[in-house]
C-alpha positions in Angstrom: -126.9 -18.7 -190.8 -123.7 -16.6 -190.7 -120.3 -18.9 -190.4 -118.2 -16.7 -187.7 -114.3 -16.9 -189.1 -112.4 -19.4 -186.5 -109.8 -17.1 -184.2 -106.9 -19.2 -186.1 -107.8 -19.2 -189.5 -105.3 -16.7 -189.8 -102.7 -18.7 -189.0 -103.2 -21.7 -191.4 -103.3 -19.0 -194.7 -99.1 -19.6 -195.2 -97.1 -22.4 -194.8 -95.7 -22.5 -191.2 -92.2 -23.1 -190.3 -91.2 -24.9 -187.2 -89.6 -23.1 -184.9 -86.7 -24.6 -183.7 -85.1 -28.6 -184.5 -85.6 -30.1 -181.6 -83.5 -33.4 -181.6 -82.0 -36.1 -183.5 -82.8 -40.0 -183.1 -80.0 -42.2 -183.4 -80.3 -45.7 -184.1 -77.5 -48.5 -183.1 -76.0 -51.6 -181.9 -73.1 -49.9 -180.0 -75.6 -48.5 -177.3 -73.4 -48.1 -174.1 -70.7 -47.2 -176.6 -72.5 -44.0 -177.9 -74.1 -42.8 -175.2 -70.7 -42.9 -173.8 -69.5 -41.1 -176.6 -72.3 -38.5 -177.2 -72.1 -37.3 -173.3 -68.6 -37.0 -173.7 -68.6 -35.1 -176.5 -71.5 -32.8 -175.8 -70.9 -32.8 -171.6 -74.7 -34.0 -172.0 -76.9 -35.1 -169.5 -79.5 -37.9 -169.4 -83.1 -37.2 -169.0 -84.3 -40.7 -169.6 -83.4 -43.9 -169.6 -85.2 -47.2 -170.4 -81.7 -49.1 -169.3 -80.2 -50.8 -172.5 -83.1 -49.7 -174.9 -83.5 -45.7 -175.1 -81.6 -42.9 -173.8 -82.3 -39.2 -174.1 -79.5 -37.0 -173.8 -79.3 -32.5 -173.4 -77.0 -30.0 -172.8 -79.2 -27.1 -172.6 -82.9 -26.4 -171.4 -84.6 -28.9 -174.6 -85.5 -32.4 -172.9 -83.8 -34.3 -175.2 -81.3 -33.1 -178.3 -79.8 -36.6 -178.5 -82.0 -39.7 -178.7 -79.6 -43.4 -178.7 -81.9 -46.0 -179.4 -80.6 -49.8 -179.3 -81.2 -52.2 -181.9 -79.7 -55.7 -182.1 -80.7 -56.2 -185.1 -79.4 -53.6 -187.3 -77.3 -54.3 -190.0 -74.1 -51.7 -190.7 -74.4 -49.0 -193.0 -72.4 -49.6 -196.2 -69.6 -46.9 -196.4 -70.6 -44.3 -199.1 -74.3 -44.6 -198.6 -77.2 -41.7 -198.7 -78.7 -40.8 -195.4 -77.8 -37.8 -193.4 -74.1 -36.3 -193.7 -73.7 -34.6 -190.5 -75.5 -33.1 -187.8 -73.7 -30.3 -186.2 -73.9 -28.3 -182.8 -72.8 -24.6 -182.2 -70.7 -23.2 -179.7 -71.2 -20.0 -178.0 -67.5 -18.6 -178.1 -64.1 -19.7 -180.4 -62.4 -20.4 -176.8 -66.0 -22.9 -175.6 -65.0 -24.9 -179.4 -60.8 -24.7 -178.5 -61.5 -25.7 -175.0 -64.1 -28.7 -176.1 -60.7 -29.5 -179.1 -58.3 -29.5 -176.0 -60.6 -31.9 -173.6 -61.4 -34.4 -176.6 -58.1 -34.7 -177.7 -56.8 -35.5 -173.8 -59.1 -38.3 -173.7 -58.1 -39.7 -177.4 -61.4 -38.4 -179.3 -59.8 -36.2 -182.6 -61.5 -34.3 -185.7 -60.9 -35.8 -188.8 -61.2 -32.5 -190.5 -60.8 -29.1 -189.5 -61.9 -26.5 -191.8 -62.7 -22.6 -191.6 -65.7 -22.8 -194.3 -66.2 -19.2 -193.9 -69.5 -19.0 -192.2 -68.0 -21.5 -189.5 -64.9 -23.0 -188.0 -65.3 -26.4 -187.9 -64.1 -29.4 -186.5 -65.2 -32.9 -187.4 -66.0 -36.0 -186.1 -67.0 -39.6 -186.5 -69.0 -40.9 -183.5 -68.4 -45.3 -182.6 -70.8 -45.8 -185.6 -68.9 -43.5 -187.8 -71.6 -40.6 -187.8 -70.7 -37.4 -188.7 -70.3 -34.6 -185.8 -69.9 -31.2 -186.6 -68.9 -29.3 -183.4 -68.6 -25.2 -184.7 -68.3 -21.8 -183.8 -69.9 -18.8 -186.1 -67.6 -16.7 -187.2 -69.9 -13.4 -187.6 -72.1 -11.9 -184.7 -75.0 -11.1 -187.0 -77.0 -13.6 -189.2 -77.3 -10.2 -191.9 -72.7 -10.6 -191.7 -73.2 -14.2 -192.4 -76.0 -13.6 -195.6 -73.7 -11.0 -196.9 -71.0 -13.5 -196.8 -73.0 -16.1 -198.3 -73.9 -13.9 -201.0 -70.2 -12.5 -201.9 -67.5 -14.8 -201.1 -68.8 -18.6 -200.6 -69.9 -18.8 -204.1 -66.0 -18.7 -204.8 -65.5 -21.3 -202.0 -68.3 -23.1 -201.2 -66.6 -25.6 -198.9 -64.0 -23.4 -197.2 -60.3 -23.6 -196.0 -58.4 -26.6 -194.2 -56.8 -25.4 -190.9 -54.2 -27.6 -189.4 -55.9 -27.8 -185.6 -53.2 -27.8 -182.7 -51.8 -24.6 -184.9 -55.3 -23.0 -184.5 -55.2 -23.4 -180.7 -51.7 -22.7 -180.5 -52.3 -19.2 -182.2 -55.5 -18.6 -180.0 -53.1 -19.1 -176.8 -50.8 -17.0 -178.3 -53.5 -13.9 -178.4 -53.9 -14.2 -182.4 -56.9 -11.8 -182.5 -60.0 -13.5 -183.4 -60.5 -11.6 -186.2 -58.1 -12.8 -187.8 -58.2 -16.4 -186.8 -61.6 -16.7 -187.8 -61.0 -14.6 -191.6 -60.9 -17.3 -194.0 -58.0 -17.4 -196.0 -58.5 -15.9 -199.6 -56.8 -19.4 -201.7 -59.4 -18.9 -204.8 -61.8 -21.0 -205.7 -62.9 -24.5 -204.2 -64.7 -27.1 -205.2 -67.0 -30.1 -203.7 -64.6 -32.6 -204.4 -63.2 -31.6 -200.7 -66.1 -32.9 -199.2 -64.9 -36.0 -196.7 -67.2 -39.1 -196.9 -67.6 -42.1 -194.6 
């Protein structure tokens, strides 16, 4: 008796990537606190609530990006842990990632590192349970401009350039070209060491 080959066989001969991350789950005991914080931040929305115990939070057309769940019980993290570094969220335009700077900072909520990594501009913050943020803004139109980048010039900086913020803005309002605000300074080589920790 002949075995017909299944219709998907096909697809299980490679390994499959997903195809997009969909959200990240947060876990605290500072729940009105961060959900505060994370619609803030992101202008999110909620989709769901169990009131005091789950909350799913978007900005865009995924049902959740931003999961708080609260638990009493938790212990804190010890500063200089493992886990997750940073999670990090693109904006469309350098004006959406000044604008977002500029309507943080008016309601007291600052990056504690700004930094054109080369790939990126990037501003970073720590969230009420001192998670890492990464709110960024690519700084090449093609993925191919970025690889090329990658390739040539972060291997003599992997971790990028420190710009001091409110002069950043300051030179956007004044009409600095954005090619040139978003070139990363040439200031040799740099090492991991510049890597900011909890």
């Amino acid at each position: 008796m002949s075995q017909e080959a299944s219709p998907h066989a096909a697809e299980a001969e490679a390994p499959i990537s997903p195809a997009r991350l969909a959200h990240v789950v947060l876990r605290t005991t500072r729940y009105e606190e961060m959900l505060t914080w994370y619609k803030t931040v992101l202008a999110a929305r909620t989709t769901f609530e169990a009131p005091g115990a789950l909350c799913f939070l978007t900005y865009d057309e995924e049902h959740h990006r931003v999961a708080v769940a609260n638990v009493p019980t938790l212990a804190e993290r010890p500063a200089m842990s493992t886990g997750l570094e940073h999670v990090a969220f693109t904006y469309a335009t350098l004006g959406h990632l000044v604008a977002t700077y500029e309507r943080l900072k008016a309601l007291g909520i600052e990056p504690y590192w700004t930094i054109n990594h080369g790939p990126t501009i990037s501003f970073y913050y720590r969230d009420p349970d001192s998670n890492q943020i990464e709110l960024q803004v690519d700084n090449f139109s093609t993925i191919d401009e970025t690889n090329a980048f990658l390739a040539v010039e972060f291997p003599k900086n992997p971790i990028g350039v420190e710009i001091d913020a409110d002069d950043f803005v300051r030179r956007f309002h004044d009409g600095v070209p954005e090619s040139e605000l978003r070139k990363r300074p040439d200031t040799g080589a740099g090492g991991f060491d510049a890597v900011r920790t909890i």
